[in-house]
C-alpha positions in Angstrom: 8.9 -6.6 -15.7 12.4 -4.8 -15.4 13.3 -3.0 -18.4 15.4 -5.4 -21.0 19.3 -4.7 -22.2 21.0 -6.1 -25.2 20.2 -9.6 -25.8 23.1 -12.8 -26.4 22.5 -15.9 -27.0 21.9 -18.0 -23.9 25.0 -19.4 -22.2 25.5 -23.1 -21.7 24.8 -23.8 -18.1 21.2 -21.7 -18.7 20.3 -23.6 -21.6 21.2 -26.9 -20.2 18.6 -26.1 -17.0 16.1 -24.8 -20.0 16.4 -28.3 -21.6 16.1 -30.6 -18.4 13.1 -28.3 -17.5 11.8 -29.0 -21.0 11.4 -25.5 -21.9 14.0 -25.7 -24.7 13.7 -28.7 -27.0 16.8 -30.6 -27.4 18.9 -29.1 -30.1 17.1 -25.5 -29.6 18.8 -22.6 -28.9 17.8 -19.1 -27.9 18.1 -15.6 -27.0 18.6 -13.8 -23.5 18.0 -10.3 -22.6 19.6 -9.2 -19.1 16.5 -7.6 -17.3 17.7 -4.4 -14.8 16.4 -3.9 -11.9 17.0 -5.7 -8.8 19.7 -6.5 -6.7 19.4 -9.8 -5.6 19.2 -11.7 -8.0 20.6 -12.4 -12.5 17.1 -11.9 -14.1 16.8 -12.3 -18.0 14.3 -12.6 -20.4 14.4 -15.7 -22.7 13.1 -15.9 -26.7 12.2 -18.9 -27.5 12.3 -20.2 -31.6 8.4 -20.5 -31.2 8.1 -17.2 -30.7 7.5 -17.6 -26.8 9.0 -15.5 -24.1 9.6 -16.2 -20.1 11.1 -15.1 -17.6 14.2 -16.8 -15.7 15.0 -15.4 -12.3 18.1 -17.0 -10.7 19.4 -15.9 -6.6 22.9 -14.1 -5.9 24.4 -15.3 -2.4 26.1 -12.0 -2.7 23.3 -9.0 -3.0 24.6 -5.8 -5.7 25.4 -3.3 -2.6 28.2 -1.5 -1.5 27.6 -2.9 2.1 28.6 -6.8 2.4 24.9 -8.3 2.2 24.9 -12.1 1.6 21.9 -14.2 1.5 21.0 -18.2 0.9 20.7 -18.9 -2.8 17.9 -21.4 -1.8 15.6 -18.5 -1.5 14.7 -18.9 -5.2 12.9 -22.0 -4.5 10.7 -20.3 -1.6 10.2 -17.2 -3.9 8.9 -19.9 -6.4 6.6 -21.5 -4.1 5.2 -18.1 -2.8 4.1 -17.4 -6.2 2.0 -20.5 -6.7 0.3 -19.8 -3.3 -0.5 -16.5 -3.8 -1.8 -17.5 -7.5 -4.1 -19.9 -5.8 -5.2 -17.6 -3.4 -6.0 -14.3 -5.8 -5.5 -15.1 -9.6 -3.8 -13.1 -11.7 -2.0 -11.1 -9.2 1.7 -13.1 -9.6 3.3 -13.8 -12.9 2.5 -17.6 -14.0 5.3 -20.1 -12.3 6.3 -22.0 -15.5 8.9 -24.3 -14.1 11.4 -24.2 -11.7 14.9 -26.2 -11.2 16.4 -26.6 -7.4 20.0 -27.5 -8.8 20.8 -24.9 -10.5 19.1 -22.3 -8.4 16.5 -21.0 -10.9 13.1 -20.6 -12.0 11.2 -19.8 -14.7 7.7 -17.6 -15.1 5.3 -16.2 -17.8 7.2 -12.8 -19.2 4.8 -9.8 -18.7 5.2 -7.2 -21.6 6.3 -3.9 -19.9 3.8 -1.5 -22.0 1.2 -3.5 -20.6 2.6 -3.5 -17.8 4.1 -0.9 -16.0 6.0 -1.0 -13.1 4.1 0.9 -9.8 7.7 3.1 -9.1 7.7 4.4 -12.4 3.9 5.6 -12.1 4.8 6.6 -9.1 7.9 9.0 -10.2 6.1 10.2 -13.2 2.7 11.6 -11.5 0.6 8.8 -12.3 -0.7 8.7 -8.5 -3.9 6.7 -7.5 -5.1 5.8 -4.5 -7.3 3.0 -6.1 -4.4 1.2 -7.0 -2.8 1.4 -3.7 -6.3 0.2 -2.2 -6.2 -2.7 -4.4 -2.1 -3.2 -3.1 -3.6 -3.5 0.2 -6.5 -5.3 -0.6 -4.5 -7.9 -2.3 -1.6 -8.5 0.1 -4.6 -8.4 3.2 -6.5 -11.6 1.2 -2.9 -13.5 0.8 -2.2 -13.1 4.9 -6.0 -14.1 5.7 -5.9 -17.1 3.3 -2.7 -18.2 5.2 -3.0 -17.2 8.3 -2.8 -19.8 11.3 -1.9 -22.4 8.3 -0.1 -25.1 9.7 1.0 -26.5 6.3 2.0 -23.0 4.8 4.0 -22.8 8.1 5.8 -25.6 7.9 6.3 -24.9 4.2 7.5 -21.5 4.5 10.2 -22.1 7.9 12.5 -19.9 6.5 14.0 -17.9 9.1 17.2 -18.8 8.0 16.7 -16.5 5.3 14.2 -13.8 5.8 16.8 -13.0 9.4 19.9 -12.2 6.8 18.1 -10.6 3.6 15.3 -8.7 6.2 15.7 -7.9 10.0 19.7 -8.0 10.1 20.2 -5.7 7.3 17.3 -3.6 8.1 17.2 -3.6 12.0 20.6 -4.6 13.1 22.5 -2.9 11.3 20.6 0.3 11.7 20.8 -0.2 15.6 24.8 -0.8 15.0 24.4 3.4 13.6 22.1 4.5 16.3 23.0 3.4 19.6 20.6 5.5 21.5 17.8 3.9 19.5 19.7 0.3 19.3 17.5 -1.7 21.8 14.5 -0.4 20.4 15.6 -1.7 16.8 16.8 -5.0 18.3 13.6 -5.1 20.6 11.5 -5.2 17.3 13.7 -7.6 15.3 13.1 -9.9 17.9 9.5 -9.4 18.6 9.1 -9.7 14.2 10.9 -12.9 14.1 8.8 -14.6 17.0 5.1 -13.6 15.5 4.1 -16.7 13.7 0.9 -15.9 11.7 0.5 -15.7 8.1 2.8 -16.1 5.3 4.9 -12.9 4.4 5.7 -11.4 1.0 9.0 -9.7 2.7 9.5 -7.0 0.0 6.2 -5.4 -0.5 7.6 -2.2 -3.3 6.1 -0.3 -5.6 9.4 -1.8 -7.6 8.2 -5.4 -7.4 4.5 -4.1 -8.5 3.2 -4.3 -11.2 0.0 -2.3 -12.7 -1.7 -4.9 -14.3 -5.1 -4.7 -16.6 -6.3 -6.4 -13.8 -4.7 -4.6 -11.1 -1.7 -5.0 -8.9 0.7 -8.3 -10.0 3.5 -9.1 -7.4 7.1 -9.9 -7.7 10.4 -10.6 -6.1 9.0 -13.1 -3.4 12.8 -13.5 -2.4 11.8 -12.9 1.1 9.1 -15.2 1.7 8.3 -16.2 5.6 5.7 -17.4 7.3 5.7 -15.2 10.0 4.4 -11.4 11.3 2.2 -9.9 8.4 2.6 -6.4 9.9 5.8 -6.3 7.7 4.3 -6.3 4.8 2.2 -3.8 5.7 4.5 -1.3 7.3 7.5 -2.0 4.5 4.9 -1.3 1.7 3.8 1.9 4.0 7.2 3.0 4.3 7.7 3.1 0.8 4.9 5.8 0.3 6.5 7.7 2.9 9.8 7.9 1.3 8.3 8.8 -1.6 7.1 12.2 -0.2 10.7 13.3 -0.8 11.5 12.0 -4.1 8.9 14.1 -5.4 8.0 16.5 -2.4 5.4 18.5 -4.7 3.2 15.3 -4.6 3.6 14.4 -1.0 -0.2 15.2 -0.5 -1.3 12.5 -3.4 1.4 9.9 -1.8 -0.1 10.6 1.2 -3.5 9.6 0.1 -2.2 6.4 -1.2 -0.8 5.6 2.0 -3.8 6.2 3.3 -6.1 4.0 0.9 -3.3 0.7 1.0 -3.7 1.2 5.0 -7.7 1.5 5.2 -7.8 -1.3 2.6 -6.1 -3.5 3.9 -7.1 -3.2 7.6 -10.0 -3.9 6.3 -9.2 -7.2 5.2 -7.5 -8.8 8.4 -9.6 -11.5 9.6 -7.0 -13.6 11.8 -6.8 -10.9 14.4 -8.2 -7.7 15.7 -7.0 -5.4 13.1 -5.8 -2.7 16.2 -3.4 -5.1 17.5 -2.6 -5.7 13.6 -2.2 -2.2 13.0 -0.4 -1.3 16.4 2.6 -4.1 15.4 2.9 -2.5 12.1 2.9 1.3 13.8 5.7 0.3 15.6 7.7 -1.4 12.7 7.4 1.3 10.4 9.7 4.0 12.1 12.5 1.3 11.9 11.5 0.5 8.7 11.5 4.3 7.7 15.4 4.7 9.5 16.8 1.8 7.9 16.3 3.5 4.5 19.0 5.5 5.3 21.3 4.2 7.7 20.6 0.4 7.3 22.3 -1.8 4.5 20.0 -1.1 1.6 20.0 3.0 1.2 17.3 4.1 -1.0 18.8 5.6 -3.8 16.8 9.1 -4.1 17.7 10.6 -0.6 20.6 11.8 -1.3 20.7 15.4 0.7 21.0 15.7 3.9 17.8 17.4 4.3 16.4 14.4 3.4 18.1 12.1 5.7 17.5 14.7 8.6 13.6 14.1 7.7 14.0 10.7 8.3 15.7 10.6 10.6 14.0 12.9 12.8 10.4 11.1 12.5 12.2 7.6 12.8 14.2 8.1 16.2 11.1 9.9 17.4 8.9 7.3 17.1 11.2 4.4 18.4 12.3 6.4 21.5 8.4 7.2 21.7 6.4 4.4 20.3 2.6 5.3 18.9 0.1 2.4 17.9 -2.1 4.2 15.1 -0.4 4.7 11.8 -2.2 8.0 11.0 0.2 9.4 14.5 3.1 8.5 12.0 1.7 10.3 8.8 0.7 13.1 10.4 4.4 13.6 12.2 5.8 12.8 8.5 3.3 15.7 6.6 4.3 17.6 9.2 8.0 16.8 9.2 8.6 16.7 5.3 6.4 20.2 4.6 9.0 21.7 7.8 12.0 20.7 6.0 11.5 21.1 2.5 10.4 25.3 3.5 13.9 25.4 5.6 15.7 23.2 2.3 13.8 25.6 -0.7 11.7 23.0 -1.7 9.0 22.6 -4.1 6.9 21.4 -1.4 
């Protein structure tokens, strides 16, 4: 879970939703630890006199960017429901959904202790680099879509448009296309073909920081986003983020290449609803929009900070969306190519 700050005693309004969800007796009181991490929601951890401790995640309608990125605060109870579903579907690979509370906007899960624990960015930034676990990432999220997919009750329970369009495809696609004109029908052209695919019900924010390694392998969070809709987003946003990590740490761009390659196999392997080319081709042309938006979209990723960074992005992006390719390996291959180039011209460690 996100690393804990100093912890206060729990403010009125958060132990009055703790009572009516019976999770603090009456007359009980208890502790709070802020959690960081995140921006889209207030996330703290709760100690309870018993000794117990949870988890209470509650939505902003205003997201912690510099750009104005606003979102419905109902989300929390779709994130909620997501986690029950994908508990059903592969156990142990959400946190418990304890209780949750519609008028106040909240929820409340098991607490996972960070040392056992750790968060899949951190083992990521500090060398610990396996392909196994990223095979497991896309075996896991490829069982959730093929458990869901074609689902007429998980569609009609996840009809959230209304909120994976403002948190998702406006402030990744839209925007982007409002900073690339040249490639700004191609962004729109894919916004629009993502919203229209009806298939399978979407995580939305597949990260390595909303992963968890678990003893039992990869444990998902931050369901904000969830949509019954085009699974190639998961796949491609999850891809995406193996990419970008080629130049946070440029030295291990080979072993971050090999995880990209194990999530992709792996999960591939698990789609059942369609053929997995026509999967694979959606998500091959998602990606480089994906990949652009990470710099020039609403939600910057904080480690590309040079501009040699931002030229290697931005140079495999607009090639591929002026120039569209259907196999994923065409954009790994351009992106090896394109990060090894740029880190020799920048001095590098590559």
């Amino acid at each position: 879970m996100p690393r804990p700050r100093a912890g206060v005693a729990a403010p009125t309004e958060l132990r009055a939703a703790l009572k009516r969800l019976h999770v603090l007796a009456p007359g009980e009181n208890a502790q709070v630890t802020p959690l960081s991490g995140g921006v889209s929601s207030d996330i703290v951890r709760v100690d309870l006199l018993d000794g117990r401790r949870v988890c209470v995640k509650r939505a902003l309608a205003k997201l912690k960017v510099q750009a104005d990125w606003r979102a419905p605060i109902e989300r929390n109870r779709w994130e909620a429901l997501w986690l029950r579903v994908a508990g059903d579907i592969v156990p142990g690979a959400v946190p418990k959904v304890l209780a949750d509370d519609a008028s106040s906007g909240l929820f409340v899960m098991e607490y996972l202790e960070p040392a056992r624990h750790p968060v899949w960015k951190s083992q990521l930034r500090d060398g610990v680099i396996e392909p196994q676990f990223a095979a497991l990432v896309g075996e896991r999220i490829a069982r959730i879509h093929a458990h869901t997919a074609r689902a007429a009750q998980i569609a009609d329970q996840f009809a959230t448009d209304h909120i994976f369009f403002p948190i998702r495809l406006e402030p990744y696609l839209i925007a982007t296309a409002r900073v690339h004109g040249d490639c700004a029908a191609q962004l729109k052209a894919l916004a629009e073909a993502t919203a229209s695919c009806k298939l399978a019900l979407v995580h939305g924010d597949v990260s390595p920081k909303n992963i968890l390694c678990g003893p039992q392998g990869p444990v998902f969070l931050d369901a904000e986003c969830a949509w019954f809709g085009d699974p190639a987003f998961d796949l491609a946003f999850a891809l995406n983020h193996l990419l970008l990590k080629c130049l946070w740490q440029p030295s291990w761009a080979p072993r971050y290449l090999d995880c990209f390659d194990a999530l992709a196999h792996a999960y591939l392997g698990g789609v059942t609803w369609e053929p997995p080319a026509v999967m694979e081709a959606r998500a091959a042309r998602l990606l480089p929009g994906l990949l652009l938006a990470r710099v020039d979209g609403k939600s910057p990723v904080e480690y590309i900070n040079a501009d040699w960074q931002r030229a290697a992005v931005r140079g495999v992006a607009r090639q591929h969306l002026l120039a569209p390719v259907e196999r994923l390996h065409q954009i790994r291959r351009a992106w090896r190519d394109e990060v090894s180039a740029r880190c020799v011209s920048a001095g590098a460690n590559a």
